[in-house]
C-alpha positions as CSV (number, residue, x, y, z in Angstrom):
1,X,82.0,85.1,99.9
2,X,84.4,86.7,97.6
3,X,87.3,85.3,99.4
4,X,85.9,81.9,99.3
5,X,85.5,82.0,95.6
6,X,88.4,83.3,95.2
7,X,90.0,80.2,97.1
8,X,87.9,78.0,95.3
9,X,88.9,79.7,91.7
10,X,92.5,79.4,92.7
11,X,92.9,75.6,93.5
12,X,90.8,74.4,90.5
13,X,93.8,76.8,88.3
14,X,96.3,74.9,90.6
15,X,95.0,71.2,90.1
16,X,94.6,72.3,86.6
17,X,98.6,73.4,86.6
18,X,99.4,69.9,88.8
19,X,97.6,68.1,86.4
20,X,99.4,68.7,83.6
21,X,102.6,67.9,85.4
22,X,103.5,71.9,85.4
23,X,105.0,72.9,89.3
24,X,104.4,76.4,88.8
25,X,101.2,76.2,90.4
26,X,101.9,78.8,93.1
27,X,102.1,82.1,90.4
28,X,99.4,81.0,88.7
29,X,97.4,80.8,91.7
30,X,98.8,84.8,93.0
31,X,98.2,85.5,89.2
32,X,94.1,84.5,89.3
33,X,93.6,85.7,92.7
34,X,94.8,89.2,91.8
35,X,92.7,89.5,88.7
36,X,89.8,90.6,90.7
37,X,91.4,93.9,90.6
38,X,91.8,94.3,87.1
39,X,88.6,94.0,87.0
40,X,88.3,96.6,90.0
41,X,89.7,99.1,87.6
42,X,88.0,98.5,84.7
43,X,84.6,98.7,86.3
44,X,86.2,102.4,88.1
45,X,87.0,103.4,84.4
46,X,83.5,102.3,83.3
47,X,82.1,104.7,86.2
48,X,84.3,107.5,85.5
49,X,83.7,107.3,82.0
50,X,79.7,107.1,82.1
51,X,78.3,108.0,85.4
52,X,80.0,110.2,87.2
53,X,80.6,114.0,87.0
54,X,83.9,114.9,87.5
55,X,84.5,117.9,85.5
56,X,88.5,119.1,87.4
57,X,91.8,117.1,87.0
58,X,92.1,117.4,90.5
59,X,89.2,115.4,91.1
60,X,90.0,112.7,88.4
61,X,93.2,112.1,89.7
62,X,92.2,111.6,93.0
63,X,89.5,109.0,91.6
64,X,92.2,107.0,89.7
65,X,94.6,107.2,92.8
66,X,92.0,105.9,95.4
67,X,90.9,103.4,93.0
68,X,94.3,102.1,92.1
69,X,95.0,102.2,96.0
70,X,91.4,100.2,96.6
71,X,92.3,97.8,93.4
72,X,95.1,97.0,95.1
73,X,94.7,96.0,98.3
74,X,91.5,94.0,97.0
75,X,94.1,92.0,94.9
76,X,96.6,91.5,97.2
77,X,93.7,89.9,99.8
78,X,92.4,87.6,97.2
79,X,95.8,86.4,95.9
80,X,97.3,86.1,99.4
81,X,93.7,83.9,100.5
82,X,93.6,82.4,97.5
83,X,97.5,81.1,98.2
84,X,97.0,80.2,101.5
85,X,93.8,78.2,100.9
86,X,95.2,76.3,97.6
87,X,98.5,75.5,99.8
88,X,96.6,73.8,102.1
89,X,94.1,71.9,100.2
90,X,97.3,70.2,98.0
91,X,98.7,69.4,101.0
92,X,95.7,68.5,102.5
93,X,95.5,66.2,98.7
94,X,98.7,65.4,99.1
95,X,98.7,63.4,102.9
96,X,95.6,62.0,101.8
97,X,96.1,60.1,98.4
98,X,97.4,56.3,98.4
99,X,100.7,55.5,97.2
100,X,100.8,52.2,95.3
């Protein structure tokens, strides 16, 4: 499910980004897709801040590293989905529309 939001999320930035004649489409859509883990880390801040117990460094660091890790590869899924399925749906727009 997140995937496919993330797809759908993407393209309406790119058609957005087409339709005001800018080609940069392409970072924009990498951009939006791996915002989900800013949002990863904020919500691991948030937890660490107000629900959890760590009381070492030790423990805190290795908190912040697996979350960073975790943030990370959640990003790099949804931005490299979120490409892939905007590539094809302008190309998919793209055979598709009439020429006059």
């Amino acid at each position: 499910m997140q995937l496919l939001i993330s797809g759908i999320v993407t393209s309406i930035t790119a058609i957005l980004f087409l339709n005001s004649e800018d080609y940069r489409w392409n970072w924009m859509c990498i951009i939006s897709g791996f915002s989900i883990s800013l949002y990863t880390m904020i919500y691991s801040l948030y937890f660490y801040l107000f629900q959890s117990e760590f009381t070492t460094l030790f423990q805190s660091i290795y908190y912040f590293g697996y979350s960073a890790i975790i943030a990370t590869i959640i990003g790099t899924m949804n931005a490299s989905f979120g490409y892939l399925f905007t590539k094809q749906y302008i190309s998919y727009l793209y055979y598709h529309s009439k020429n006059d």
